[in-house]
Structures are given as structure tokens and as C-alpha cells.
RODO-2510 file (C-alpha; in nm, 4 decimals, decimal comma):
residues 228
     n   res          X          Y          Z
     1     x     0,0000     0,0000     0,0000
     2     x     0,1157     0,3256    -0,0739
     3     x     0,1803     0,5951     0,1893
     4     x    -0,0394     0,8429     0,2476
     5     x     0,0930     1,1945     0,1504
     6     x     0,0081     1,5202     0,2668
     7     x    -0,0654     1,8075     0,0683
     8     x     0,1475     2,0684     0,1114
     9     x     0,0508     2,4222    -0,0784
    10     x     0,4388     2,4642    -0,2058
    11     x     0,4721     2,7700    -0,4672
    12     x     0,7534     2,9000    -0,4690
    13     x     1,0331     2,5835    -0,4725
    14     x     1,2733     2,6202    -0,1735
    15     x     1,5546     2,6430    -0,4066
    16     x     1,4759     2,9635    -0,5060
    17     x     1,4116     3,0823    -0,1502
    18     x     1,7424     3,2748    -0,0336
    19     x     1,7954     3,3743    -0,4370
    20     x     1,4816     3,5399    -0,4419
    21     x     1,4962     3,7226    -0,1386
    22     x     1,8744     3,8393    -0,2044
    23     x     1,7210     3,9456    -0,5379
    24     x     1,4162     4,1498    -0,4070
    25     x     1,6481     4,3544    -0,1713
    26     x     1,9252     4,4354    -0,3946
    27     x     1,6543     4,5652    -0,6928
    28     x     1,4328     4,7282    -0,3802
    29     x     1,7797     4,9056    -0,2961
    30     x     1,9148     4,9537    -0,6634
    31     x     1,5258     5,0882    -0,6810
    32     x     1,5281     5,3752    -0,3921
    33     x     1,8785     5,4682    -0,4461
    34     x     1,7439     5,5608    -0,8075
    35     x     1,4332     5,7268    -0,6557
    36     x     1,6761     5,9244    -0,4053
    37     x     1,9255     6,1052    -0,6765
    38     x     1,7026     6,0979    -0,9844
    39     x     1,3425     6,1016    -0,8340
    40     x     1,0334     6,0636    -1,0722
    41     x     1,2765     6,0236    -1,4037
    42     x     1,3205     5,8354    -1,6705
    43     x     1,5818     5,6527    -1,5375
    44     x     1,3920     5,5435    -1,2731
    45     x     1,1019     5,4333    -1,4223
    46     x     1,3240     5,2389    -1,6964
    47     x     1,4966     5,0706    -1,3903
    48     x     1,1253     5,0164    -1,2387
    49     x     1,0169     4,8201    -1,5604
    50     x     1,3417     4,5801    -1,5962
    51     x     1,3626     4,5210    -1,2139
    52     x     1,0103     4,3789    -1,2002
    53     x     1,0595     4,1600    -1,5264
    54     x     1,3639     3,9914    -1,3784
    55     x     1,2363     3,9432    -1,0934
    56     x     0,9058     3,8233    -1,2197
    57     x     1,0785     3,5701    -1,4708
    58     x     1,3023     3,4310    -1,1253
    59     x     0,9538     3,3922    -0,9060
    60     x     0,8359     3,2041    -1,2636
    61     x     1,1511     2,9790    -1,2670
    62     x     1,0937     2,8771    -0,9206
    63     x     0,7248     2,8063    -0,9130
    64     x     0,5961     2,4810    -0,7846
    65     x     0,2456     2,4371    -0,8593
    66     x     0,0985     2,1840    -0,6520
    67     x     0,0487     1,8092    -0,8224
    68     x    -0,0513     1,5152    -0,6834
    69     x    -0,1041     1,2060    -0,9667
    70     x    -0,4062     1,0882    -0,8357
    71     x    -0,4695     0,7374    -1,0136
    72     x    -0,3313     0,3814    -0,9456
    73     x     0,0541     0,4622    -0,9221
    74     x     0,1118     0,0396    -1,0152
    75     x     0,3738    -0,0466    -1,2540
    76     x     0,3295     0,3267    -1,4233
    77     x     0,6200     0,5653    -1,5200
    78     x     0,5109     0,9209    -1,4627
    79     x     0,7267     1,2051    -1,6323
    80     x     1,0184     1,3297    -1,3978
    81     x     0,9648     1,6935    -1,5039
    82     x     0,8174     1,9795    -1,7357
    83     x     0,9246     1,9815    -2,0789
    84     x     0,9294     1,7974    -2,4391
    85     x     0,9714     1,4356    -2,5268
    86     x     1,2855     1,4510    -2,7536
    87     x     1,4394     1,0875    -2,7547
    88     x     1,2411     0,7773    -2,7068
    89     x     1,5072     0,5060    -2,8332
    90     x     1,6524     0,1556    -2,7196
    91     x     2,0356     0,2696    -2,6284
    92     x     2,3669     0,0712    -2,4827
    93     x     2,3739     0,1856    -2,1127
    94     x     2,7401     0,1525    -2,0212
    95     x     2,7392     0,3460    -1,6630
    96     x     2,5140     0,1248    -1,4760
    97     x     2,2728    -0,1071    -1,6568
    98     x     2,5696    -0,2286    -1,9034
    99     x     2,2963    -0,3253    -2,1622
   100     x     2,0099    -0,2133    -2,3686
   101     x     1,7662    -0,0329    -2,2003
   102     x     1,4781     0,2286    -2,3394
   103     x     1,5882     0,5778    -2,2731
   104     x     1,2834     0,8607    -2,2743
   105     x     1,3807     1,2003    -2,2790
   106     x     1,2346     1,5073    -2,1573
   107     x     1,3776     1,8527    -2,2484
   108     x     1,3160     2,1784    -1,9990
   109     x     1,3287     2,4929    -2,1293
   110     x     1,4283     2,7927    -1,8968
   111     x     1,0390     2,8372    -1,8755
   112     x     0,9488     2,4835    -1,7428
   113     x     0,9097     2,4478    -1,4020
   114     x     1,2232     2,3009    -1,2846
   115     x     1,1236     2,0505    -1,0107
   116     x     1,1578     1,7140    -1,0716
   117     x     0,9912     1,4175    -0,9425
   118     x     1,0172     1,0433    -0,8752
   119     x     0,9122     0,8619    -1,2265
   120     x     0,7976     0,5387    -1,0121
   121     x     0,7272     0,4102    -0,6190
   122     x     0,9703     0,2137    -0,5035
   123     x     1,3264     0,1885    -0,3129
   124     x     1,6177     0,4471    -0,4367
   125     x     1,9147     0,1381    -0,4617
   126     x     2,1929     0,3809    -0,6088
   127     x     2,2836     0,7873    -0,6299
   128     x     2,5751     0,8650    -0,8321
   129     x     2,6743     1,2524    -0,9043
   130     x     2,8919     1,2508    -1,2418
   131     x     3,1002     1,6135    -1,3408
   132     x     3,1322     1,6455    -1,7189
   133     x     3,0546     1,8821    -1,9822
   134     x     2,8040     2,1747    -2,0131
   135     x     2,6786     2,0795    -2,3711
   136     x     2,3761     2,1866    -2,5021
   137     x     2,1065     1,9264    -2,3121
   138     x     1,9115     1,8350    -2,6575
   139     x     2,2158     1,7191    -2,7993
   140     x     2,2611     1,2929    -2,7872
   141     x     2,5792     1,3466    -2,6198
   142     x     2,4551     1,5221    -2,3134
   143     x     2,3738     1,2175    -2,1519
   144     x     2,7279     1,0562    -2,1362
   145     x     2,9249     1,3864    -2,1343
   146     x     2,7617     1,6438    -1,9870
   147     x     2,7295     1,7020    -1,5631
   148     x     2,4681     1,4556    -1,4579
   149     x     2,3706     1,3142    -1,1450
   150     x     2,1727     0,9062    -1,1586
   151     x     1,8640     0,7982    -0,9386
   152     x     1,8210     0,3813    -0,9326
   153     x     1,4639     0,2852    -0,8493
   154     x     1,3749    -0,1066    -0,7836
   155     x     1,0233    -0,1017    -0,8198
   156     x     0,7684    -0,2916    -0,5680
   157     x     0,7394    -0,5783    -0,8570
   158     x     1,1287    -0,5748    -0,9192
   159     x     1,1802    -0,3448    -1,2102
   160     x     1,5145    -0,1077    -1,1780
   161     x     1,4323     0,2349    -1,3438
   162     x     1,7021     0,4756    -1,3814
   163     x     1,6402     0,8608    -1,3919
   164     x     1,9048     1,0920    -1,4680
   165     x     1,8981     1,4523    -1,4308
   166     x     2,1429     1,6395    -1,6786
   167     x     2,2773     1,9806    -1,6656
   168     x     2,3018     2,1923    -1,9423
   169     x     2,4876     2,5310    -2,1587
   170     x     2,3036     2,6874    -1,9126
   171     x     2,2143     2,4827    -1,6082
   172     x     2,5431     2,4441    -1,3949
   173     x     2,4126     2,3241    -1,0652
   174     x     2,1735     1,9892    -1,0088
   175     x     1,9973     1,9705    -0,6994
   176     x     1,9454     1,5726    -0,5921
   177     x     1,7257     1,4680    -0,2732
   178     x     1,7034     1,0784    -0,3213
   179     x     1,8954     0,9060    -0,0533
   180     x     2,0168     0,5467    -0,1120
   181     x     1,8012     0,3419     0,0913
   182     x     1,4766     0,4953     0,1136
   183     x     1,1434     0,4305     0,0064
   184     x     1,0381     0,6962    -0,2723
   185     x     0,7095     0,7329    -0,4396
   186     x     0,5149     0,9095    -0,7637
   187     x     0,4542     1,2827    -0,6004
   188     x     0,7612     1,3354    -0,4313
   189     x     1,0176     1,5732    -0,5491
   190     x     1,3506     1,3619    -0,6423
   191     x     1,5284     1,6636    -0,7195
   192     x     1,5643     2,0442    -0,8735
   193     x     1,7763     2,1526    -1,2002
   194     x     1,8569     2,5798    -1,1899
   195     x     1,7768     2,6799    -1,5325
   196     x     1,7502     2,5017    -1,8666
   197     x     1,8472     2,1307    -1,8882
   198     x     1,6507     1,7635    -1,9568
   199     x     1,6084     1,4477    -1,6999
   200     x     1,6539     1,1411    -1,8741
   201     x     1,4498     0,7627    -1,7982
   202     x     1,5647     0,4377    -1,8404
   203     x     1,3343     0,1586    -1,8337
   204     x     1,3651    -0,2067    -1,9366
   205     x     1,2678    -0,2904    -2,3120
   206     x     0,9360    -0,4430    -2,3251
   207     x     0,8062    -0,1418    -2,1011
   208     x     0,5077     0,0505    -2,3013
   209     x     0,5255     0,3510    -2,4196
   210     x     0,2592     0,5882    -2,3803
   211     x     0,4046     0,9517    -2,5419
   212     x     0,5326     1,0398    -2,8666
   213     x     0,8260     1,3113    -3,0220
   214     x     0,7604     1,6325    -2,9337
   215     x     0,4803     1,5909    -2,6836
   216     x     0,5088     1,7971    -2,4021
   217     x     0,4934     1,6231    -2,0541
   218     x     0,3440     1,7620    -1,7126
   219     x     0,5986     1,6249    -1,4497
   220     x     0,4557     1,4042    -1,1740
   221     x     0,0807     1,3827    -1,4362
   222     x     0,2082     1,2882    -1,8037
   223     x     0,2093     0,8864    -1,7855
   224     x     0,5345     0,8285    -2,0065
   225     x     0,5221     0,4587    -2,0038
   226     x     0,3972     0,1034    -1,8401
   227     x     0,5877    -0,1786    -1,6646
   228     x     0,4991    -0,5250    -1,7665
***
């Protein structure tokens, strides 16, 4: 049986908690000190304007709308994050697996929300944090060469699911939660990746696949595929 959850009303992710704030002051300072010498100017209007579009685009980044999956969570993959399907493909695994698994990819822009969650319920068996490159995270490369930090799930009917989260040109720091040795479960946040960047799933080959190229996924609601 799965364990009951509570809802939490989370929305703004605590990632961007201290950023935001440091933020606020400095353009509330930058703000007044332009008020003080220039008063009702241009200048200060045209810093006005930009300082609440930054700032609005950083509340945006870090926004973590409230999901909970709601349906039978058995022997279903659920999409680790926001974003667009832009690999489905059986691949060589060499890092962990050493053999062919199916690898579905989902792409974040810099407007996705950048949470991530646990793609299955089950027990994390491995967490491995990997430096490497900051290539472009579309390209079939990032997944072996770029930064990248690997979640090991053994499902409760004895699948292993791998989910990777990779950094991008752009995204230089991956936040990971899972702990080797706990229980995790669909709903949960596994992770967080600052700004643009894609979180790759493994899965064994005869698992169904339920998205196509170019879809876009709803982390922790878009079913990406079924167990056998």
C-alpha cells in the first residue's frame, strides 16, 4: 500500500528561496537609491520596468504548482519533469545497466518548471553525481558527457528504473534529494535543475510507451510509459 501523503501548498520551490529574497532587496535598494538622486525620471522608471521583469521571470523559474497524480501509481512511469519528449530510443547503457535499455527524454526549457519528481514508487538502490561537460542538453551526447547526477529505483514488482537529471549550456548546478536506501514514491520531489536542462528515464525494453516526439509532458501527471 502506498503511503499516504500530505498536501502541502508549495509555490515558490525552496531552491529559489534565499535567491529570491537576495534578489528582491538588492533591486528594492538599486530601486530607492534611483528614486533618491534621480526622483520621478526616466531613469527610474526604466529601472522600475526591468527590475520587475527579472524578478518576475526568477519567481516564474521557481514556481511549484501543486500536483498530486491521483490514479493507481502500479507499474506506471510518470514524467520526472516539465518539458518535451525529444528521444524515445533503445540505447547501450554503459554506466550502470551495461545493456540495452529504453531511454525517454524530456527537455526543460528555462520556462518549465524546474522541479523534478520520482518517475515510479519504489526503493532508491543507487545515487551517483557525475562532473562532465556543459553541452547543449538536446544534444545525444549530453547524456554521457555532460554534468549529470543518476537515481536507481527497484520497483515494488522488481523493475530497476534509472532517472538521470542532466545539466546543461546553461544549467550548472543539479539539486538531488534521493537518498540510497529509502522508500520513494510518484509525487515526491527527487530533485531540482537551476535553469535550462533535460532528466533522462531508463526503463527495461518491453516497457510501453505511452508519449510520442515532441509531446510535451506535465511532471509528476504525463504517464510516459507502463511496466509489464
Amino acid at each position: 500500500m502506498r503511503r499516504l501523503k500530505r498536501l502541502k501548498k508549495i509555490r515558490i520551490h525552496r531552491e529559489g528561496t534565499e535567491i529570491l529574497c537576495a534578489f528582491g532587496l538588492l533591486f528594492l535598494l538599486l530601486n530607492f537609491a534611483c528614486y533618491w538622486l534621480a526622483g520621478l525620471s526616466l531613469p527610474f522608471y526604466a529601472l522600475l520596468v526591468v527590475s520587475v521583469f527579472v524578478f518576475s521571470m526568477m519567481i516564474n523559474f521557481f514556481r511549484c504548482p501543486v500536483r498530486l497524480f491521483g490514479q493507481n501509481t502500479e507499474k506506471v512511469v510518470v514524467a520526472p519533469a516539465d518539458g518535451r519528449i525529444v528521444v524515445i530510443e533503445e540505447v547501450d547503457e554503459n554506466e550502470y545497466f551495461h545493456d540495452r535499455r529504453l531511454m525517454i527524454s524530456v527537455f526543460m526549457s528555462i520556462t518549465n518548471v524546474h522541479a523534478n519528481w520520482y518517475p515510479v514508487d519504489g526503493v532508491v538502490t543507487h545515487v551517483e553525481h557525475q562532473n562532465g561537460r556543459f553541452l547543449k542538453a538536446y544534444l545525444p551526447k549530453a547524456s554521457t558527457e555532460n554534468e549529470r547526477s543518476m537515481v536507481i529505483i527497484e520497483t515494488p514488482d522488481g523493475h530497476t528504473v534509472m532517472t538521470r537529471q542532466i545539466a546543461g549550456a546553461i544549467a550548472r548546478r543539479i539539486v538531488t534529494y534521493a537518498v540510497e536506501g529509502e522508500d520513494c514514491y510518484i509525487d515526491e520531489h527527487m530533485g531540482f535543475i537551476k535553469y535550462g536542462s533535460r532528466v533522462d528515464t531508463y526503463l527495461p525494453l518491453d516497457s510501453e510507451v505511452c508519449v510520442t516526439m515532441g509531446q510535451r509532458t506535465v511532471g509528476n501527471q504525463t504517464i510516459l510509459a507502463r511496466l509489464k
